[in-house]
The first five atom37 places (N, CA, C, CB, O) and aatype in JSON, in Angstrom:
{
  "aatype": [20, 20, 20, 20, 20, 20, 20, 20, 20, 20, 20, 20, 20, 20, 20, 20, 20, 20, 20, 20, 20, 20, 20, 20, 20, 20, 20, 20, 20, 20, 20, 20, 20, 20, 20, 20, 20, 20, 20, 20, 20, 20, 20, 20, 20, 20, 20, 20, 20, 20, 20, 20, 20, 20, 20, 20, 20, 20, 20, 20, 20, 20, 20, 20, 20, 20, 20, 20, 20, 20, 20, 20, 20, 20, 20, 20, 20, 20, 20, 20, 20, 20, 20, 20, 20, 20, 20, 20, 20, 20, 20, 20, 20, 20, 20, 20, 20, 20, 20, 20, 20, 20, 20, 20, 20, 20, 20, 20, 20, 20, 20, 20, 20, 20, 20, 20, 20],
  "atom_mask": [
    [1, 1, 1, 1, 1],
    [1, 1, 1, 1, 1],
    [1, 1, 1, 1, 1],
    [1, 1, 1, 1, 1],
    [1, 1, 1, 1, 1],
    [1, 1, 1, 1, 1],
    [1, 1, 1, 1, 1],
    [1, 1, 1, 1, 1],
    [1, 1, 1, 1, 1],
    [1, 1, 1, 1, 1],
    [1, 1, 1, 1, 1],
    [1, 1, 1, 1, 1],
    [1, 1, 1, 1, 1],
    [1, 1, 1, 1, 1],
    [1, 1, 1, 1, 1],
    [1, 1, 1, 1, 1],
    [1, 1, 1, 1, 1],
    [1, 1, 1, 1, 1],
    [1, 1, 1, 1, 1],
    [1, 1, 1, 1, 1],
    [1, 1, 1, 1, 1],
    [1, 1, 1, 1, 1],
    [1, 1, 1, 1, 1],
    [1, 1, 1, 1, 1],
    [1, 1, 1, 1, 1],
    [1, 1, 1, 1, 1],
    [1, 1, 1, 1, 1],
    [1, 1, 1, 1, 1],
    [1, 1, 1, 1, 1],
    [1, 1, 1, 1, 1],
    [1, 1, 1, 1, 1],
    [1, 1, 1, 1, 1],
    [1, 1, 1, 1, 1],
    [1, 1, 1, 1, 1],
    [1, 1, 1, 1, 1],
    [1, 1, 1, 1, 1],
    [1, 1, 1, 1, 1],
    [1, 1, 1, 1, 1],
    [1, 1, 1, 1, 1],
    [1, 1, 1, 1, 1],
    [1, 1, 1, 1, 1],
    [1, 1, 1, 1, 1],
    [1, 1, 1, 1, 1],
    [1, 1, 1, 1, 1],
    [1, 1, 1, 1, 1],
    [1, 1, 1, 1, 1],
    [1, 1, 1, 1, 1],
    [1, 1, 1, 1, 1],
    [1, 1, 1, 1, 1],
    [1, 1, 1, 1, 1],
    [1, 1, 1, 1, 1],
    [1, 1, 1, 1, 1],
    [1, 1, 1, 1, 1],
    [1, 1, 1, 1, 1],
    [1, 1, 1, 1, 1],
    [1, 1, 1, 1, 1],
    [1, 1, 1, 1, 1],
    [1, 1, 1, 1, 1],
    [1, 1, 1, 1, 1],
    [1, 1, 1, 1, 1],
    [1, 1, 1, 1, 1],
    [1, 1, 1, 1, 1],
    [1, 1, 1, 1, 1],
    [1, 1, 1, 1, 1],
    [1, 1, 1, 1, 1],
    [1, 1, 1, 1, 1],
    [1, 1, 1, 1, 1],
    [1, 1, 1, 1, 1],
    [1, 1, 1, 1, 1],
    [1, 1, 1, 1, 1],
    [1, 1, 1, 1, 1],
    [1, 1, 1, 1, 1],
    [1, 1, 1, 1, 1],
    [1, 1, 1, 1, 1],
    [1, 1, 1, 1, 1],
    [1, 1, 1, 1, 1],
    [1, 1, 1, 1, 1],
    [1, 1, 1, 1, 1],
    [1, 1, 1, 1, 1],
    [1, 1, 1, 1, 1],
    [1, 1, 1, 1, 1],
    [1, 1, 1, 1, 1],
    [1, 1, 1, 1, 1],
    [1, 1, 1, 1, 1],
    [1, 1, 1, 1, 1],
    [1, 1, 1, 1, 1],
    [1, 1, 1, 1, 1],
    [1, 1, 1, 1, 1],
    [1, 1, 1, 1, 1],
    [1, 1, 1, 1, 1],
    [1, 1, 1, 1, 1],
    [1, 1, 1, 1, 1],
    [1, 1, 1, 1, 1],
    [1, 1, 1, 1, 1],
    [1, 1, 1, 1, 1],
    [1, 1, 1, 1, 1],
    [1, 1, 1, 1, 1],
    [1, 1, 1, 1, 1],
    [1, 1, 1, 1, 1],
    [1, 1, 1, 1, 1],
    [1, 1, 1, 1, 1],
    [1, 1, 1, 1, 1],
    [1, 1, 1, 1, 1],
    [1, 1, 1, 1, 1],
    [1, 1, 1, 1, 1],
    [1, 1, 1, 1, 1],
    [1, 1, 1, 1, 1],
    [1, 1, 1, 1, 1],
    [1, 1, 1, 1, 1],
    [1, 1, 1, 1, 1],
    [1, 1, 1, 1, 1],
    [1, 1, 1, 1, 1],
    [1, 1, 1, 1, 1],
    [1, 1, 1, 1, 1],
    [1, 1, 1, 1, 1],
    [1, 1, 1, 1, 1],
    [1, 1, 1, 1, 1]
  ],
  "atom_positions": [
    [[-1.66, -3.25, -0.37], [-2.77, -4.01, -0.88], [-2.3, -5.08, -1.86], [-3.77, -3.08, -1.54], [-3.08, -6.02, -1.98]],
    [[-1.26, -5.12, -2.54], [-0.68, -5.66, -3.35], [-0.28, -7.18, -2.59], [0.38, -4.7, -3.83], [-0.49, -8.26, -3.13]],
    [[0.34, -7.0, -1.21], [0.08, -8.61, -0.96], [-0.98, -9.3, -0.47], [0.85, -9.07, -0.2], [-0.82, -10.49, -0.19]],
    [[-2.06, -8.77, -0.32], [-3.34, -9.27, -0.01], [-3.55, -9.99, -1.74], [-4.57, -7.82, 0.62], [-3.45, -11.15, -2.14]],
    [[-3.85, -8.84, -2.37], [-4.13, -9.44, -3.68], [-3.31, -10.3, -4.34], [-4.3, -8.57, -4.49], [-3.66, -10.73, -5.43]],
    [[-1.77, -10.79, -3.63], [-0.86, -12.14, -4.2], [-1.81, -13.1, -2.85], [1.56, -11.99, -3.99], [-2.35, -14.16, -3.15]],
    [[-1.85, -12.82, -2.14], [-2.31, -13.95, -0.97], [-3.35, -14.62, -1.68], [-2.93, -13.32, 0.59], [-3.47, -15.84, -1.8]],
    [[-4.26, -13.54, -2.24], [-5.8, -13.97, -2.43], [-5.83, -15.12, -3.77], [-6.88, -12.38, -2.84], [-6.44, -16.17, -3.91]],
    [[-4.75, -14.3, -4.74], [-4.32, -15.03, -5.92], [-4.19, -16.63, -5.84], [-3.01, -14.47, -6.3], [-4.74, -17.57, -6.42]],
    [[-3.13, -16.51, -4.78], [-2.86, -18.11, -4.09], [-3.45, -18.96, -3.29], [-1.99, -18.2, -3.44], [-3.15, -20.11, -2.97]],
    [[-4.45, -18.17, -2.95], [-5.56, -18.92, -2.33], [-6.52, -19.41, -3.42], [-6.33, -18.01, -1.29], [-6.72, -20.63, -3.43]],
    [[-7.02, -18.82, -4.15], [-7.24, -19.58, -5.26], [-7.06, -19.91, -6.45], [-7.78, -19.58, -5.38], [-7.96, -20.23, -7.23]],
    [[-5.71, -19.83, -6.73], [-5.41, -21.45, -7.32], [-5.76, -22.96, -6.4], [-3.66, -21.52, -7.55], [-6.17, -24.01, -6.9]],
    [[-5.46, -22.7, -5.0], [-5.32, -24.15, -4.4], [-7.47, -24.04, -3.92], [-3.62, -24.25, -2.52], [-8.03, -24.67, -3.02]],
    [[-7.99, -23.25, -4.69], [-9.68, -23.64, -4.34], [-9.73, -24.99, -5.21], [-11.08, -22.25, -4.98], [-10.48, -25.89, -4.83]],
    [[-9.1, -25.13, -6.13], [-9.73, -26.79, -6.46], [-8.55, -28.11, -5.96], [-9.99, -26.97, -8.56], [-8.63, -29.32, -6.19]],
    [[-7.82, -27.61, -5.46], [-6.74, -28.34, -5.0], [-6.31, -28.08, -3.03], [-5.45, -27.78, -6.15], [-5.18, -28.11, -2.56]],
    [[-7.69, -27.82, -2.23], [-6.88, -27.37, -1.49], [-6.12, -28.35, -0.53], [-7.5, -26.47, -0.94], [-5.76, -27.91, 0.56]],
    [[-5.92, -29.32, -0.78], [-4.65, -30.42, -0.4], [-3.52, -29.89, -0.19], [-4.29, -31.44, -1.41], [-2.68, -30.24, 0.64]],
    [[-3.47, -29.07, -0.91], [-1.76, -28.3, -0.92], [-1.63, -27.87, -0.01], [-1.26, -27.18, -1.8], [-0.48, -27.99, 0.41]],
    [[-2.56, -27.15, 0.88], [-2.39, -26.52, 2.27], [-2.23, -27.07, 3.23], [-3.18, -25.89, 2.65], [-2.5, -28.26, 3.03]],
    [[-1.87, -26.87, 4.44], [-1.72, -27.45, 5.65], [-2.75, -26.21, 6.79], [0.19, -27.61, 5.96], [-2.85, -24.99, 6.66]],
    [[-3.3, -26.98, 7.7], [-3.58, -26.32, 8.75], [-3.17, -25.16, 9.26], [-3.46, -26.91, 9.43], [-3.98, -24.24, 9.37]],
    [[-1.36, -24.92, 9.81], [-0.7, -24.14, 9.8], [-0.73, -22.75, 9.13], [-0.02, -24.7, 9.6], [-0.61, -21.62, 9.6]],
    [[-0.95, -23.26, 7.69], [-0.36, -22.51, 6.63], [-1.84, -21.02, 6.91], [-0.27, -23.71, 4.71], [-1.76, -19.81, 7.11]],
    [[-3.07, -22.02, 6.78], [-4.59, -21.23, 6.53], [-4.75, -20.23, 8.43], [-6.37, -23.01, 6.17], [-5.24, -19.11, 8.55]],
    [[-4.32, -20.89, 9.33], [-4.21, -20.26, 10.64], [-3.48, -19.3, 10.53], [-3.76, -20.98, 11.66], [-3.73, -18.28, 11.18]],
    [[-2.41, -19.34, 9.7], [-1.68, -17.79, 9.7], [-2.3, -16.65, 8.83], [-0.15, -17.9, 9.12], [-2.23, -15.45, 9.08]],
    [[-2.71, -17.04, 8.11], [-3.15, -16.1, 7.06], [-4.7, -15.72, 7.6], [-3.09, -16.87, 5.41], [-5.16, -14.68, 7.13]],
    [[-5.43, -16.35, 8.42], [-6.71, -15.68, 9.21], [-5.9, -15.08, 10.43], [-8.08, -16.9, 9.78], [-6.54, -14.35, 11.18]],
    [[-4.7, -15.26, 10.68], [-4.25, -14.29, 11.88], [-4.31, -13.2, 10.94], [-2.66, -14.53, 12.75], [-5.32, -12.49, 10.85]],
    [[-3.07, -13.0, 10.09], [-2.65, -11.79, 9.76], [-3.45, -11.13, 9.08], [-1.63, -11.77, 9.21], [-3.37, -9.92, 9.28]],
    [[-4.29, -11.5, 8.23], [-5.61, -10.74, 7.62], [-6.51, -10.58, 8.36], [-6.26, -11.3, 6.59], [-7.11, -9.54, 8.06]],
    [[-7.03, -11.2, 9.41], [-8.01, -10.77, 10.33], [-6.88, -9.89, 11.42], [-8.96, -12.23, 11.05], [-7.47, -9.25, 12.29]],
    [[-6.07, -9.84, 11.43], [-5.65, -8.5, 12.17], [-5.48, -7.5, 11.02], [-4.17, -8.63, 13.1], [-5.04, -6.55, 11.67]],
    [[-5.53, -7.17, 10.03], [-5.12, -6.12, 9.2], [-6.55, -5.16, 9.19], [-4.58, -6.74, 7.63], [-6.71, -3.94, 9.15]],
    [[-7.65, -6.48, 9.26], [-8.78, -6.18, 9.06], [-9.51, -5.13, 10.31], [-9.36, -7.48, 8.83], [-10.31, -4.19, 10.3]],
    [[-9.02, -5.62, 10.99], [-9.44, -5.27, 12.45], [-8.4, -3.9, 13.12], [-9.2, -6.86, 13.46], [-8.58, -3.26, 14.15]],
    [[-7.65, -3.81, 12.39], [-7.05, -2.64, 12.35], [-7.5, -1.53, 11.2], [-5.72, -3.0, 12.25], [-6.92, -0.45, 11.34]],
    [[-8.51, -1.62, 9.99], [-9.03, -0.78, 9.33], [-10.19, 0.5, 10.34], [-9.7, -1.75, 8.22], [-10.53, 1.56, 9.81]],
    [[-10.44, 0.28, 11.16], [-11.15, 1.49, 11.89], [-10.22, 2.86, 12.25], [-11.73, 0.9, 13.34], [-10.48, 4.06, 12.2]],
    [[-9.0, 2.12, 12.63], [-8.03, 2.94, 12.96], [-7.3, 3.91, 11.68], [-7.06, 2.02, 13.65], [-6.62, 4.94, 11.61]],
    [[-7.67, 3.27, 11.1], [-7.03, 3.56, 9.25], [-8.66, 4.73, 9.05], [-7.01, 1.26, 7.6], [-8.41, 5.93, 9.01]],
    [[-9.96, 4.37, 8.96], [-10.75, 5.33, 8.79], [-10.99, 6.31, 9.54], [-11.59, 4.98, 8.61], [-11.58, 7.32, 9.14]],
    [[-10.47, 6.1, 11.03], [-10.97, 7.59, 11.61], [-9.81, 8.41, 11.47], [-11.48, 7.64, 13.25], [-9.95, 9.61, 11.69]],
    [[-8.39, 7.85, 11.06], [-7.77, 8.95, 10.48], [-8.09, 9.45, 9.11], [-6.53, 8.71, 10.51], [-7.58, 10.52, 8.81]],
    [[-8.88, 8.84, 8.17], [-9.13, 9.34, 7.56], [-10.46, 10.69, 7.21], [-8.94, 8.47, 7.23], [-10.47, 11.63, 6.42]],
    [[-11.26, 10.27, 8.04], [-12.19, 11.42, 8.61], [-11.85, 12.24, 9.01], [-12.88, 11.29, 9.39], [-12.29, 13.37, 8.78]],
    [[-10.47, 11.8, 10.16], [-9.67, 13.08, 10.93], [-9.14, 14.49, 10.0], [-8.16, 12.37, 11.61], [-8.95, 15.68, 10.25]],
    [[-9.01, 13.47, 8.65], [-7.96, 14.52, 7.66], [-9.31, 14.97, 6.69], [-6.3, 13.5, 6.52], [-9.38, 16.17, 6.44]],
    [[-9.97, 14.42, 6.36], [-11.45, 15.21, 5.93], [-11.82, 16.13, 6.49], [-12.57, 14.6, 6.01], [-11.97, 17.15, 5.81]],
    [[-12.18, 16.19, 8.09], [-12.74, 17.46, 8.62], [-11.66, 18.41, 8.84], [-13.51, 17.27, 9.92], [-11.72, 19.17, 9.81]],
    [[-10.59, 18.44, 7.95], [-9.45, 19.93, 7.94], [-9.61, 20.36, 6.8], [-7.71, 19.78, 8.13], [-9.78, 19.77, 5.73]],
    [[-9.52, 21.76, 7.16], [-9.39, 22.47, 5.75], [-8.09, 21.83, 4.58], [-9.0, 24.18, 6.18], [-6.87, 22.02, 4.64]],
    [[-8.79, 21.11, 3.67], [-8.01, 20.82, 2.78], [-7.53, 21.35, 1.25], [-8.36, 19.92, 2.77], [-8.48, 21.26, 0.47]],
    [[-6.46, 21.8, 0.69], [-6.27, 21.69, -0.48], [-7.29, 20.79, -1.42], [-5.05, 21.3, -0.47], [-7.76, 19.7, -1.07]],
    [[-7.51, 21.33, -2.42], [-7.93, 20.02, -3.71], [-7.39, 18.79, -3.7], [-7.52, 20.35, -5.17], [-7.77, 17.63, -3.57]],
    [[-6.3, 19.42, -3.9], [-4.89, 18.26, -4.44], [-4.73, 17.08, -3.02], [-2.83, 19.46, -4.66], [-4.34, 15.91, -3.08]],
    [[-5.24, 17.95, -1.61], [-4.99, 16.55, -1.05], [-6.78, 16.03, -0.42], [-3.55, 16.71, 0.48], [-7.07, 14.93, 0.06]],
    [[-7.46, 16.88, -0.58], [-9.05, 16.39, -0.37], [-9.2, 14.74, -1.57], [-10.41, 18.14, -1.1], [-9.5, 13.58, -1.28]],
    [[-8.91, 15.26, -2.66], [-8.36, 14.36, -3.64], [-7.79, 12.75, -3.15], [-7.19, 15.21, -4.23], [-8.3, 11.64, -3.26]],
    [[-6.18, 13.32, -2.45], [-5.47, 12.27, -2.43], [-6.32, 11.27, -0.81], [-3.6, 12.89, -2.37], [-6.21, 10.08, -0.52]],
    [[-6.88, 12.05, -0.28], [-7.56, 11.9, 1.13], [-9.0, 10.81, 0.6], [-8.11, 13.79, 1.91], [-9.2, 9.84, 1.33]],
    [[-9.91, 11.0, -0.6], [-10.25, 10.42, -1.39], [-10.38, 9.01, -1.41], [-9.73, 10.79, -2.07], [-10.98, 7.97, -1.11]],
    [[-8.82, 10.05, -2.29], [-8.31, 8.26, -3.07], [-8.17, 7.67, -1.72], [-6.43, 8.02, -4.21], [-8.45, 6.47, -1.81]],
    [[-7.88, 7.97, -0.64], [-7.13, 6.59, 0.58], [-8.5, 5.89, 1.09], [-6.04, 7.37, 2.39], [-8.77, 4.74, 1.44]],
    [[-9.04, 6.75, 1.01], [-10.78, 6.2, 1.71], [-11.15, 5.32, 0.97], [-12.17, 7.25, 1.72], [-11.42, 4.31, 1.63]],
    [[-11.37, 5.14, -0.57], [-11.78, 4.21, -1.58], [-11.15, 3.28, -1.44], [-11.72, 4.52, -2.79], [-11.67, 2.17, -1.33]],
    [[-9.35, 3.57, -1.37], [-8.49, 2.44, -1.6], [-8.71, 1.57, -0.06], [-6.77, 3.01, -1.98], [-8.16, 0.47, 0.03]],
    [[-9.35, 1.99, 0.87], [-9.83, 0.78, 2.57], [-11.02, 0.52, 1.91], [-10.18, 1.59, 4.65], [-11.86, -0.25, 2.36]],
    [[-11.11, 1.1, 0.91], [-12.89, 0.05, 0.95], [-12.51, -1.08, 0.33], [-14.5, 0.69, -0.09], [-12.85, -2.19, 0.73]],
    [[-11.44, -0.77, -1.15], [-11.45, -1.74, -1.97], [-10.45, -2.86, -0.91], [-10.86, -1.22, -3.57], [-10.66, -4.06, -1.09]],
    [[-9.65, -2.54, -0.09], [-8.62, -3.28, 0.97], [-9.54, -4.2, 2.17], [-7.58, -1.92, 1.88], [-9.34, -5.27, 2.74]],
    [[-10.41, -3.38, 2.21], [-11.56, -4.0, 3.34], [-12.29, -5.38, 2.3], [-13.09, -2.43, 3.88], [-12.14, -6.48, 2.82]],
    [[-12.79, -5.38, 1.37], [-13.2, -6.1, 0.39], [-12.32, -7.24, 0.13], [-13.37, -5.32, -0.66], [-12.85, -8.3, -0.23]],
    [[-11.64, -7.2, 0.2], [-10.25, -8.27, -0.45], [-10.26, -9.04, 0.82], [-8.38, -7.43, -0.86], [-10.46, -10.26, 0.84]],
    [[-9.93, -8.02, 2.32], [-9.93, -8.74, 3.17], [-10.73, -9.81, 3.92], [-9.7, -8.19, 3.58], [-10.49, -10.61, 4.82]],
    [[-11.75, -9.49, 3.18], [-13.31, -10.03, 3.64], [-12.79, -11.2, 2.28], [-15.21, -8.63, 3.41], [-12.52, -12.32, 2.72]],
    [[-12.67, -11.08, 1.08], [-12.91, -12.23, 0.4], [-11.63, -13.18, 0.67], [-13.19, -11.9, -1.11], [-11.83, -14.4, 0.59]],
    [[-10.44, -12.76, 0.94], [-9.07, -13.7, 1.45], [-9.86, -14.81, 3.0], [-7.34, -12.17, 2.22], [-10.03, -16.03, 2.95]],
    [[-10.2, -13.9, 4.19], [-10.93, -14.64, 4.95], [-11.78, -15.95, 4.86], [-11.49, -13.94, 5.25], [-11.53, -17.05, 5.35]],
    [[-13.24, -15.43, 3.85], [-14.2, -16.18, 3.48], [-13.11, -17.47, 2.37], [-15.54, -15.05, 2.66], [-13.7, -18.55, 2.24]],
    [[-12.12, -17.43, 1.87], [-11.79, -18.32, 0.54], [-10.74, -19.28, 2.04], [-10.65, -17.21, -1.4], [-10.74, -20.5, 2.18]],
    [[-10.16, -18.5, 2.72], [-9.25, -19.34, 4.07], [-10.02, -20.43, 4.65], [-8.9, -18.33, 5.48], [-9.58, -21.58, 4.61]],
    [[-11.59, -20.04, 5.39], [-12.23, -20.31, 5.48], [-12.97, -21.61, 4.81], [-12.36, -19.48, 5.53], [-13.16, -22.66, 5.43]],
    [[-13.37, -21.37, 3.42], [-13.77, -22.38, 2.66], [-12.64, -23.3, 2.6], [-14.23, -21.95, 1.37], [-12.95, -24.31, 3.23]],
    [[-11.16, -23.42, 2.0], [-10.53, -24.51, 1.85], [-10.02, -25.09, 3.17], [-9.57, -24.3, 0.94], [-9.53, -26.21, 3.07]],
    [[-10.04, -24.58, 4.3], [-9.9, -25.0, 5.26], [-10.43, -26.81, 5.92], [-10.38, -23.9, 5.73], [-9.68, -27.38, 6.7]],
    [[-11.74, -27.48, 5.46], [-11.75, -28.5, 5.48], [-10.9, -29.6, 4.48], [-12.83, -28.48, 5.51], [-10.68, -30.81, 4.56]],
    [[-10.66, -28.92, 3.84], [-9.75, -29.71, 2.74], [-8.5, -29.97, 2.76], [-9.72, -29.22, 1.65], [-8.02, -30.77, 1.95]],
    [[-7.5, -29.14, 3.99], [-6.17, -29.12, 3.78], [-5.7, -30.7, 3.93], [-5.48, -28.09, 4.81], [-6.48, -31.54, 4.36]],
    [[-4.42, -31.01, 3.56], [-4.03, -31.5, 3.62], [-3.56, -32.86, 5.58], [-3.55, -30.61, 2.77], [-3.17, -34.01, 5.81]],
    [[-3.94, -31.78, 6.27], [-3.94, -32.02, 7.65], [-5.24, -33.01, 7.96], [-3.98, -30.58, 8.45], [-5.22, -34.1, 8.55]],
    [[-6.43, -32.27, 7.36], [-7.56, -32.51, 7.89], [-8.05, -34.22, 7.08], [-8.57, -31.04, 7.56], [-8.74, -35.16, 7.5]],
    [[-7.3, -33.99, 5.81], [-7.68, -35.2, 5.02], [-6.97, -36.69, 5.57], [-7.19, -34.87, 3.45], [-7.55, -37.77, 5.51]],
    [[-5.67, -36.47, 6.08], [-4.87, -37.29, 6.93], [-5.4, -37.87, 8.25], [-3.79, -36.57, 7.21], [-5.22, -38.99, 8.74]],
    [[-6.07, -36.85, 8.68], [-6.83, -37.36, 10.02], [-7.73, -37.77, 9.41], [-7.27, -36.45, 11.2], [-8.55, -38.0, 10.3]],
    [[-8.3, -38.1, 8.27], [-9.73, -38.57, 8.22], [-9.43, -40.28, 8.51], [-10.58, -38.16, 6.53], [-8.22, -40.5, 8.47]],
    [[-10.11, -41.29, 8.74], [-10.1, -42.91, 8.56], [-10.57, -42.99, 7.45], [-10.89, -43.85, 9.51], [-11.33, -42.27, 6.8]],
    [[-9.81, -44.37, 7.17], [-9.92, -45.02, 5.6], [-11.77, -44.67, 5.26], [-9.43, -47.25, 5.61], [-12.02, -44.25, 4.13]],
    [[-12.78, -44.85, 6.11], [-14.42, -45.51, 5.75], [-14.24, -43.72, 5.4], [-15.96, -46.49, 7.37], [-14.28, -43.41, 4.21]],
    [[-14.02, -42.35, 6.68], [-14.8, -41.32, 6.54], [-14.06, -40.8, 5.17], [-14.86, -40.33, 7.88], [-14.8, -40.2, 4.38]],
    [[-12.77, -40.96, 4.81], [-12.22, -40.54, 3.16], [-13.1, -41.38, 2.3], [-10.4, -40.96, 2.74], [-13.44, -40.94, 1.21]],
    [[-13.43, -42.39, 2.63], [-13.92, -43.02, 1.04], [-15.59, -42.13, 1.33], [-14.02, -45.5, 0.84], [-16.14, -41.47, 0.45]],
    [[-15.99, -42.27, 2.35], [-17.41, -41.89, 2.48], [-17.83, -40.32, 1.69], [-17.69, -41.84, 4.19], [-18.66, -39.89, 0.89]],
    [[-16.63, -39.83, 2.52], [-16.59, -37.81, 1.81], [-16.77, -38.34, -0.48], [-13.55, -36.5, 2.44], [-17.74, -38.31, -1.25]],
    [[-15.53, -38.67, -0.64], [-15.13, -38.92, -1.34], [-16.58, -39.45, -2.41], [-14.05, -39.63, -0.83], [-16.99, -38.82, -3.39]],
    [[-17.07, -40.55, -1.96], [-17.73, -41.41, -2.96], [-19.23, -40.1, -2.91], [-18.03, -43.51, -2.29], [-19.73, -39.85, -4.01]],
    [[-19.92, -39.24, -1.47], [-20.55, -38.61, -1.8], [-20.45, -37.3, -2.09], [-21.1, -38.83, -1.32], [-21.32, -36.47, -1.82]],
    [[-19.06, -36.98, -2.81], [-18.8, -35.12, -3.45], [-18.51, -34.54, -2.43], [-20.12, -34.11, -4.13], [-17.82, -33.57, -2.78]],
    [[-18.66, -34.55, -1.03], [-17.95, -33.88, -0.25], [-16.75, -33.23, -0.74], [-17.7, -34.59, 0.65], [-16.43, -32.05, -0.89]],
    [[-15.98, -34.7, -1.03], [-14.29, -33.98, -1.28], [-14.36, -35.03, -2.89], [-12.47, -34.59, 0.45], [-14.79, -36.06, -3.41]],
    [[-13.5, -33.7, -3.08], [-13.09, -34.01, -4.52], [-12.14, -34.5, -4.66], [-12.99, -33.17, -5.31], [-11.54, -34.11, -3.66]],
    [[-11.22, -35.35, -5.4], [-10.01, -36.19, -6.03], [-9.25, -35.44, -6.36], [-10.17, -37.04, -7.11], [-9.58, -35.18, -7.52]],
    [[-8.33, -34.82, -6.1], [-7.29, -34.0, -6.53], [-7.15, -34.49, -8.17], [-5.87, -34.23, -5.51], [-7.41, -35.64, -8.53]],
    [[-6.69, -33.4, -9.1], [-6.82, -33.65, -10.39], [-4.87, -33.63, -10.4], [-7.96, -32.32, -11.4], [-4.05, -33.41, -9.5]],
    [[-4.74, -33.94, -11.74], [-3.49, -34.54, -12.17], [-3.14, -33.38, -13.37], [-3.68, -36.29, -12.74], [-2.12, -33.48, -14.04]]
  ]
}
């Protein structure tokens, strides 16, 4: 979970800058998080699997903790997606393809913001 939560980190810093990104960069990161994501069912029905056994405390407990820790993992993954998502018109790719009229046009009505200094 720990690199989801550096991914997510770095995804926003570049929410007011997302120039920094490239096309490339945001397509990989909805691959690999939307497959991580889409692999969490497989992650809960083993975890049900190990619920309906007679368990110890100590691992009903640790069985628990793993269930909470896909919710809080499912959550992250949903907000890394949705933030990919949002800076995605902004990368750096998309601003290059724009023509001189549709950059000044975005630009002069808040669409897109001026990269800050």
């Amino acid at each position: 979970m720990t690199d989801g939560q550096t991914a997510y980190d770095g995804l926003l810093q570049c929410r007011t800058r997302p120039h920094v990104l490239d096309d490339a960069t945001l397509a990989r990161v909805t691959q690999v998080y939307g497959e991580q994501r889409d692999f969490l069912p497989v992650h809960r029905e083993q975890v049900s699997r190990w619920q309906a056994l007679a368990l110890s405390p100590a691992q009903r407990d640790e069985v628990a903790h793993l269930s909470a820790r896909l919710d809080r993992f499912d959550a992250l993954l949903g907000d890394i997606l949705a933030l990919a998502q949002e800076l995605s018109p902004g990368t750096i790719d998309r601003l290059m393809g724009m023509s001189d009229e549709d950059l000044a046009a975005a630009v002069l009505s808040g669409a897109l913001k001026l990269p800050r200094r």
